[in-house]
C-alpha positions, 0 to 999 in steps of 0.5 A, a space after each residue: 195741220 195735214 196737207 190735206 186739212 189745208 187743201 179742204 180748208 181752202 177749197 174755195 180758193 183752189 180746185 179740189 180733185 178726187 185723183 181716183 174720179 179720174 179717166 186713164 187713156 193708155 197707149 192707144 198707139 199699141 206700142 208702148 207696151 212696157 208702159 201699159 205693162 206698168 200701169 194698166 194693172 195699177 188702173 185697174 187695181 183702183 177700179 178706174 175707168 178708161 181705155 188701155 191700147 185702143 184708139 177711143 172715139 172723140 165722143 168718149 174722150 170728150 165724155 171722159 174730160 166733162 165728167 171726171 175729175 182727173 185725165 190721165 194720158 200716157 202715150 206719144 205727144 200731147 195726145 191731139 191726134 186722138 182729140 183735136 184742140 178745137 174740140 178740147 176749147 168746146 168742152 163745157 169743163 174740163 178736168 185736170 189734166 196729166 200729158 205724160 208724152 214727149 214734148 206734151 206741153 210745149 206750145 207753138 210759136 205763131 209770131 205775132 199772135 199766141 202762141 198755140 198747143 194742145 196744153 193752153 187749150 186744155 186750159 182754156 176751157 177750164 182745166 184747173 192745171 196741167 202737168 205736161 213735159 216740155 220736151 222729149 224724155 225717156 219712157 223710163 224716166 216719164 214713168 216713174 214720173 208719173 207713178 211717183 205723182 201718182 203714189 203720192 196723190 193716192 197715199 195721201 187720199 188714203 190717210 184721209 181718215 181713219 174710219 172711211 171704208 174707201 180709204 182704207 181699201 186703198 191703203 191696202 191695195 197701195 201696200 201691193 203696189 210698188 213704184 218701179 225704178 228702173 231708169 232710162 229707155 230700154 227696149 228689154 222686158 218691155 213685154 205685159 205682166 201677168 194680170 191678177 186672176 180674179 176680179 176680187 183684187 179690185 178696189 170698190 171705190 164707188 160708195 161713201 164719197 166724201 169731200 175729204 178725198 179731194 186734194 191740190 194736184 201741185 205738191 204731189 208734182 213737185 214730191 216726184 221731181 227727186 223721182 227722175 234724178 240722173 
């Protein structure tokens, strides 16, 4: 059987999600540009939704979490200085959660009481997981981390059947992408690439929705750890 049979077969048992129902809030500090230069053009290719080098009001963070299945986050930190983990232990559900910043997932020591930090609170309120760095690492290094879980996420969604419109777009945008090896932190070609010039280039992802496309977020992870060797 396919990881994906096996992950429909026990989805009583371990959450499911749709890696493309997901949210992206990308560089909303403005200046990380080489990182919104590698993956907003990837978003938008999939017809995501989300926010790319702008500060997003609470509200709509809040919005983006209950309503989606997957949170996508690449800027500095954890990213609690756009939503605070008050407000993250409100929410009514909370989708899984990828923090692709410096030190996303560590936690602070209080002595005696829990330890605190905004990856536990994301859990707290229900999150099914996390994927989090635990110290401080390379913008070179965190991005192919993540495009790597990503494309495994993604090749995976689109083998899921032969006869499925969705999934055979999909197969046919991933064919147009690529996983960028470049390693390490360098401040050079850190400048946007040219987007597409059409809209056409979009994926229509909208329609023919099924439970197939859901799939267990921690094989892809650990798929894309050779993807960060030195």
């Amino acid at each position: 059987r396919s990881i994906l049979e096996e992950a429909v077969g026990h989805a009583s048992r371990f959450p499911l999600i749709d890696p493309l129902d997901a949210f992206y809030l990308l560089n909303p500090s403005g200046d990380l540009s080489r990182t919104q230069a590698e993956f907003e053009e990837w978003f938008r290719l999939l017809n995501m939704q989300g926010k790319a080098g702008v500060v997003p009001s609470t509200e709509e963070l809040i919005g983006a979490l209950e309503n989606h299945d997957l949170f996508y986050y690449f800027g500095h930190g954890s990213g609690s200085q756009y939503i605070l983990p008050e407000k993250i232990q409100k929410l009514e559900k909370c989708a899984a959660i990828l923090l692709m910043g410096c030190s996303s997932g560590s936690l602070k020591l209080n002595g005696d009481y829990p330890p605190a930090g905004p990856s536990l609170s994301y859990v707290l309120s229900g999150s099914p997981i996390v994927v989090a760095n635990l110290w401080e690492v390379t913008d070179g290094e965190i991005d192919r981390f993540a495009k790597a879980v990503l494309k495994a996420f993604l090749d995976e969604r689109s083998m899921s059947s032969s006869g499925c419109i969705q999934c055979s777009m999909l197969a046919e945008g991933l064919n147009s992408m690529s996983v960028n090896e470049r390693k390490g932190n360098t401040k050079k070609g850190r400048g946007r690439r040219k987007k597409p010039e059409s809209d056409e280039s979009m994926l229509d992802i909208s329609s023919g929705y099924c439970l197939r496309h859901k799939l267990r977020t921690g094989y892809f992870v650990s798929k894309a750890r050779n993807a960060c060797k030195l």
